[in-house]
N, C-alpha and C positions, 0 to 999 in steps of 0.2 A: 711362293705367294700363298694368300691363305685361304682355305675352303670358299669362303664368300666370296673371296675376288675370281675362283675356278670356280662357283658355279655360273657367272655373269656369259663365259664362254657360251652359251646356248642360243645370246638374242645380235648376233654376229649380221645374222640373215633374216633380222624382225624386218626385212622389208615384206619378207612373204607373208607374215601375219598382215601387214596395212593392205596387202592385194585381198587377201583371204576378207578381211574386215568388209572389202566392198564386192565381192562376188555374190552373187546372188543365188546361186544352183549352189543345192544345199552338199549334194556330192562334190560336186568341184571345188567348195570350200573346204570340207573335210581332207581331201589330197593334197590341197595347199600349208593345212595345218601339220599333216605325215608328214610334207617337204620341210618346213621350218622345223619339224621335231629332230629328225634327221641329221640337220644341215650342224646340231650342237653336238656330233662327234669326232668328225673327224680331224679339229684339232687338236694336235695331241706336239706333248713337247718332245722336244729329243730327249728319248733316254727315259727310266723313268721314275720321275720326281713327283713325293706327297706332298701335298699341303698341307701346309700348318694347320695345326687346330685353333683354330679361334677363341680367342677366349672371350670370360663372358664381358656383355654391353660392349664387344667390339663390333664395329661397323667399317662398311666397305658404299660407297655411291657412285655409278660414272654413268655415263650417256653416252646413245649413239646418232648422229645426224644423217638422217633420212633426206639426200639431197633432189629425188623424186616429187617428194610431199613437203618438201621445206619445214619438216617436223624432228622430233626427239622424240626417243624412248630413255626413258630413265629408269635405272634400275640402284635398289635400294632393299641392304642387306645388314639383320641385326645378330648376334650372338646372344640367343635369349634365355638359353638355359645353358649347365653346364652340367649335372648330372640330373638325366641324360642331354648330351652335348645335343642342342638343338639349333639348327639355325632358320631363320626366318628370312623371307624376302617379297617385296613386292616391284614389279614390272608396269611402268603405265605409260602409253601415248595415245591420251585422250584425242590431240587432232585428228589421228589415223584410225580411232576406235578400238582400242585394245589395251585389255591389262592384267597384269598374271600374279597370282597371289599363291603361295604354299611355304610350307617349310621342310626342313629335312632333319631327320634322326639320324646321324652318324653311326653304325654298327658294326662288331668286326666278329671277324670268326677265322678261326687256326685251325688248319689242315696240318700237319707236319709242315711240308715244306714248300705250302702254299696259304693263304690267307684270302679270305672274301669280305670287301668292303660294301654292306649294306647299306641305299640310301632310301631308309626306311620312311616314306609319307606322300605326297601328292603336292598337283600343283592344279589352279583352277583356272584356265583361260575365258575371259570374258568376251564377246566381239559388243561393244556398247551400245550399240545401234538399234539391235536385235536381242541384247537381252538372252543373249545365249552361252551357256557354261561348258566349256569342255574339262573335263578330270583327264587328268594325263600321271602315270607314276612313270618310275625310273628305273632300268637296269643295273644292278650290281658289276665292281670293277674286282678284278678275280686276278692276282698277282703268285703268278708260280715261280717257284727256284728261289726263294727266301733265302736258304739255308746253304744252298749248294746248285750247282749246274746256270745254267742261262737263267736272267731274269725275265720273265714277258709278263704281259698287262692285259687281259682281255676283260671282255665285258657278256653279263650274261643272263639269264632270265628273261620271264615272258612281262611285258607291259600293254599297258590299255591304253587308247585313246576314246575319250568316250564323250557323247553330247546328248542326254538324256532326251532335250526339246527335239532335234529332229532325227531321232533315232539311230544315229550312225556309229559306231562302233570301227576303231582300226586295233588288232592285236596284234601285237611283234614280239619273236622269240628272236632272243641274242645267244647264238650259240658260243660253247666253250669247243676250244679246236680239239676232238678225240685224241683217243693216246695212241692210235696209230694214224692218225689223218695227217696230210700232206701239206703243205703250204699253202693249197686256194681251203682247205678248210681252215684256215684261220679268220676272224672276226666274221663267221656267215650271218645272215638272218634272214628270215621269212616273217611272213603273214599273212592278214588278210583285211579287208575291209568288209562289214557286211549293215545290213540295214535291217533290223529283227534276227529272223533266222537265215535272210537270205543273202547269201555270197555276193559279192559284187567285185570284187576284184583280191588278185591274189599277189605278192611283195615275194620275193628272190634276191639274193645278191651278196655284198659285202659294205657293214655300215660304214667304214671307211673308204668304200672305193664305190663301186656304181652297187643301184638298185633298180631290179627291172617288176614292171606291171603287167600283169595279162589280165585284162577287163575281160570279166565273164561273157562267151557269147563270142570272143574276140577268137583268131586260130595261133595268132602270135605275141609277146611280150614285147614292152617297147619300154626304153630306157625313162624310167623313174627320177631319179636322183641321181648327180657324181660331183661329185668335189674337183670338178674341172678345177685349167688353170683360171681360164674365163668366171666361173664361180668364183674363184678366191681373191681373182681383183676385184669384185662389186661386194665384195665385204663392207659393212659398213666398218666405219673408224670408229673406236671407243676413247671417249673423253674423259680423263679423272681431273681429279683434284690437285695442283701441287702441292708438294710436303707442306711447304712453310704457311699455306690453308689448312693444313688439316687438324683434327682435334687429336690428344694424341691416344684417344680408344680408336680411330680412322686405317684399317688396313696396313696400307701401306707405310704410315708414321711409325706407327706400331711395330711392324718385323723387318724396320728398315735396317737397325744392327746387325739380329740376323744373316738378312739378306745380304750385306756386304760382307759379310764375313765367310756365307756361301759362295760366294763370286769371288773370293780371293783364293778360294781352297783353304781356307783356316778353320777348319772344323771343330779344332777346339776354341775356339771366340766366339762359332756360331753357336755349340753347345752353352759356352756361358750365359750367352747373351738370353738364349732361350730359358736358360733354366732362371733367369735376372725376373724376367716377364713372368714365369710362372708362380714364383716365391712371392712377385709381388702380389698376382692375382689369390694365394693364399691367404696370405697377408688380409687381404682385403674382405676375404669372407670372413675370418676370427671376430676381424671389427666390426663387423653386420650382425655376427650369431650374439658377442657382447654386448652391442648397442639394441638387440634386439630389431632390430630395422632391416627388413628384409630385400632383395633385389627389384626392383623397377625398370623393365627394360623401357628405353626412349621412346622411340619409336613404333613397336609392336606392344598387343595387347590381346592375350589367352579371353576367347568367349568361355564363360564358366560353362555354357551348354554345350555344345559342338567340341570344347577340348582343340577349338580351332585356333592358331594363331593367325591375326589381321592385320594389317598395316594402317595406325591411328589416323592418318589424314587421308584413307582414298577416297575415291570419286570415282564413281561408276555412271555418275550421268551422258550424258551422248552431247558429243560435241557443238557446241550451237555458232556458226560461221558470224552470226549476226551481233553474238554476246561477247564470246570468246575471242581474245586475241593470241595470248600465248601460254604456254602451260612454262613453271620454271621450278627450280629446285635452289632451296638454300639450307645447308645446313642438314641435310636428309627429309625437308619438308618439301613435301610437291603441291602447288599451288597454281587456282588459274588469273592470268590476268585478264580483268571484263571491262568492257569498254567504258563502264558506268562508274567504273574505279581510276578510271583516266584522268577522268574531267575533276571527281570530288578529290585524286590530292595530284593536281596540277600546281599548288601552291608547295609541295613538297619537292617538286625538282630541282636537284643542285645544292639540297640539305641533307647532309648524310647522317644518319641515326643511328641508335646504337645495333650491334650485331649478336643474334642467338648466342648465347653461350652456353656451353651443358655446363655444371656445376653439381657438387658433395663430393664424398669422402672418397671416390672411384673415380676421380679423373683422374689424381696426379699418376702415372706410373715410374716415371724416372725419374733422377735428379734434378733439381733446377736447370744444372750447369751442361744437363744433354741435351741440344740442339739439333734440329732435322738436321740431315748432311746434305740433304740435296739430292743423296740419289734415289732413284724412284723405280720400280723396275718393270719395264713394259712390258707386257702380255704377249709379244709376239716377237719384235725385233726392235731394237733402240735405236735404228738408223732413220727412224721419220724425223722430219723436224715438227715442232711441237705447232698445235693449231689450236685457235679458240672455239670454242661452241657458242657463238651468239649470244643466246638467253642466260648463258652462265658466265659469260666472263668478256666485256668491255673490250676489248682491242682495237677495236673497231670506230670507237670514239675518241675525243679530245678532252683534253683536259683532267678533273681528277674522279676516282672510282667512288662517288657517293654509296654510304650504305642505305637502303631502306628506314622509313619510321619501325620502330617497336610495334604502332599499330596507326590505322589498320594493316593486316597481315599479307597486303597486295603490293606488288610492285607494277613502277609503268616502265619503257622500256629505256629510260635514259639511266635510272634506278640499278644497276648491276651487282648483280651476289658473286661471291670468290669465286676467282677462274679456274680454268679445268687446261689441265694440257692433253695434248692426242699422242697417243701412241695404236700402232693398226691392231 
C-alpha cells in the first residue's frame, strides 16, 4: 500500500484524542495525547513491507466511526511534491474537537547493510474548543540486514510532544536494539513528561508492547500503555472508498496492479506495472516543463511564509450542537452541514446534481481500456465483511443515491456522496 494510506495507521485509537478534547486537567490531557501517540505503532505487518512512494497529486481519504460520540474522524492525504517527495495530510472531527494538520519529508540514508528512513517534519494537533496546538515529530524506521543476514525493522530517535499554551512538554527516545543486547532490548523507549523545568513523570517500556509511568513523588510505576487484546478489539474501523468511486490519482486505484500482482507472487508484473505508473508520471512532467504550466496540488496549499503546507478547506472553529449537524466528506472536501442549509435547499432533495470531478492534463494515467478490478486491499485483514459510514455512503436508505447541487457546497442528509467500504 502507499505511504499516505500507511501513515493513516496512527488515528486507529482517535478515540483518545475525543476523551483528551473534553478533559479538562491540563496534565491529564497531555497523558491522553502520549496514549493516542503511542497507540500509532504497534501495528505492524507481517514481515517487512515498504510502501509505495506516492507519486505526485496522488491522494488517499478514508474514515473512522466513533460509535461512543456517534462522530467520524476523516483523514485526508495529498502527494504534494515530488522532489523532495512530500506528503501532506490533514485529520478532522470537528464534532469531537480535534484536527491534525502536518506533512512529511520522505529521507533515506545508507549504512552498508542497513538503511534509515527519515520522516522529516511535524504534525500540529488542535483540541478546538480551547484553542490549543500541540507540535508533535516522528521517530525514524532503521531497517538492518539489507544486504545479508536477518531483515529487522526498528524505529529510533528522540521525539517531542509539545503545547506551548499550557506548558507541557512529553520527550520519547526510541531506542535501536545494541549490538550486544538481547531480545527485551529490542523496540525499548523511555521519557519523560515535564512542565517548564520541572519533571513530572517518567515513560519506560517497549513501544510495541507495554509502557509503564512513574508519576514523580510516586514510589512505584503503573502500566501506561499496552496493546492488549482488549485494546485491539476497540480499535476503531476504517472506512475507504470503493475502487470503482475512486479518481484514478486515489491510493488504492492507482497501485491496484501492483498490488495484485504482489498478492500473486508475480514480481515481475508487479515491477512492470510499477515502472507503467512511473513512466507515466514522467511523462507528465515533460508536458508541464513544455507547456510551461507548473504543478497545483488539489487539495493543499504551501503558506509562502511558514513554508507550511495547509489543507485548503479546514475549519478550526469549535463545534456548535445548536448550528452544526454533520460534518462530511466528498471528494477529499470536508464540509459541515448547518441547520440553516437544511431548510434553504429542502427544495433540492431527490434532485441529484452534478459530482466534483478533478480535471487537466494529469488525471489520465492509464489506458482507457483499464478498468478497476475490484480488488482493494484492506489494511489489516480481508475477512470483515464490508460496512457503510452513514455520512458517506446511503445504505441505509431507499431508493436512488442522489448526488448533491454544484452549489451551494452543503449537503442535507438524504443528499449522499460515494460510499466507502470498512475494512478493520
Amino acid at each position: 500500500r502507499s505511504f499516505l494510506n500507511k501513515l493513516s495507521d496512527y488515528y486507529y485509537h482517535a478515540d483518545l484524542l475525543s476523551r483528551a478534547a473534553v478533559e479538562e486537567d491540563a496534565y491529564s490531557r497531555m497523558k491522553l495525547v502520549l496514549r493516542w501517540y503511542l497507540s500509532g505503532f504497534y501495528k505492524k505487518p507481517k514481515g517487512i513491507k515498504k510502501p509505495y512512494n506516492p507519486i505526485l497529486g496522488e491522494t488517499f481519504r478514508c474514515c473512522w466511526f466513533h460509535p461512543q460520540t456517534d462522530s467520524r474522524t476523516f483523514y485526508i492525504a495529498e502527494q504534494v511534491s515530488h522532489h523532495p517527495p512530500v506528503s501532506a495530510f490533514h485529520v478532522s472531527n470537528r464534532k469531537d474537537g480535534f484536527c491534525i494538520s502536518g506533512s512529511i519529508t520522505a529521507k533515506s540514508r545508507f549504512y552498508g547493510n542497513s538503511l534509515s528512513a527519515l520522516l522529516d517534519g511535524k504534525a500540529t494537533l488542535t483540541f478546538l474548543n480551547r484553542a490549543e496546538d500541540y507540535t508533535l515529530t516522528m521517530p525514524y524506521a532503521h531497517c538492518k540486514g539489507i544486504l545479508y543476514g536477518t531483515m529487522t525493522l526498528e524505529l529510533g530517535g528522540k521525539v517531542t510532544i509539545e503545547c506551548a499554551k499550557n506548558n507541557f512538554q512529553a520527550q520519547l527516545e526510541f531506542k535501536l536494539k545494541p549490538f550486544f543486547g538481547g531480545s527485551t532490548s529490542i523496540n525499548q523507549i523511555s521519557g519523560k513528561i515535564t512542565s517548564g523545568e520541572e519533571v513530572l513523570a517518567s515513560l519506560s517500556g517497549h513501544w510495541d508492547r507495554d509502557v509503564f509511568i512513574k508519576e514523580e513523588g510516586s514510589g512505584s510505576s503503573a502500566l501506561f500503555w499496552t496493546p492488549s487484546g482488549e485494546v485491539r478489539r476497540q480499535r476503531l474501523r476504517q472506512h475507504t472508498v470503493p475502487l470503482e468511486e475512486q479518481t484514478e490519482l486515489e491510493s488504492e486505484r492507482l497501485w491496484q496492479h501492483v498490488t495484485r500482482a504482489i498478492s500473486k507472487g508475480d514480481q515481475h508484473r508487479a515491477t512492470q506495472e510499477k515502472f507503467a505508473l512511473e513512466e507515466a508520471q514522467r511523462q507528465r512532467a515533460r508536458e508541464r516543463q513544455e507547456s510551461l504550466m507548473p504543478w497545483k496540488p488539489q487539495l493543499f496549499h504551501l503558506d509562502p511564509i511558514t513554508q507550511e503546507w495547509h489543507y485548503r478547506y479546514e475549519d478550526h472553529s469549535p463545534w456548535d450542537p445548536l448550528k452544526d449537524i454533520a460534518q462530511f466528506e466528498q471528494d477529499g472536501i470536508l464540509r459541515t452541514l448547518q441547520q440553516e442549509a437544511v431548510a434553504r435547499q429542502t427544495t433540492f432533495l431527490g434532485s441529484p446534481g452534478p459530482r466534483h470531478e478533478r480535471s487537466g492534463p494529469d488525471q489520465r494515467l492509464r489506458k482507457a481500456s483499464d478498468q478497476p478490478s475490484g480488488h482493494s486491499q484492506a489494511t489489516e485483514s480481508s475477512g470483515s465483511t464490508p460496512e457503510s459510514c452513514p455520512e458517506l455512503h446511503g445504505t441505509g436508505s431507499t431508493g436512488t443515491d442522489p448526488r448533491p447541487p454544484a452549489e451551494p457546497p452543503i449537503l442535507v442528509p438524504a443528499l449522499r456522496v460515494p460510499g466507502v467500504s470498512a475494512v478493520h
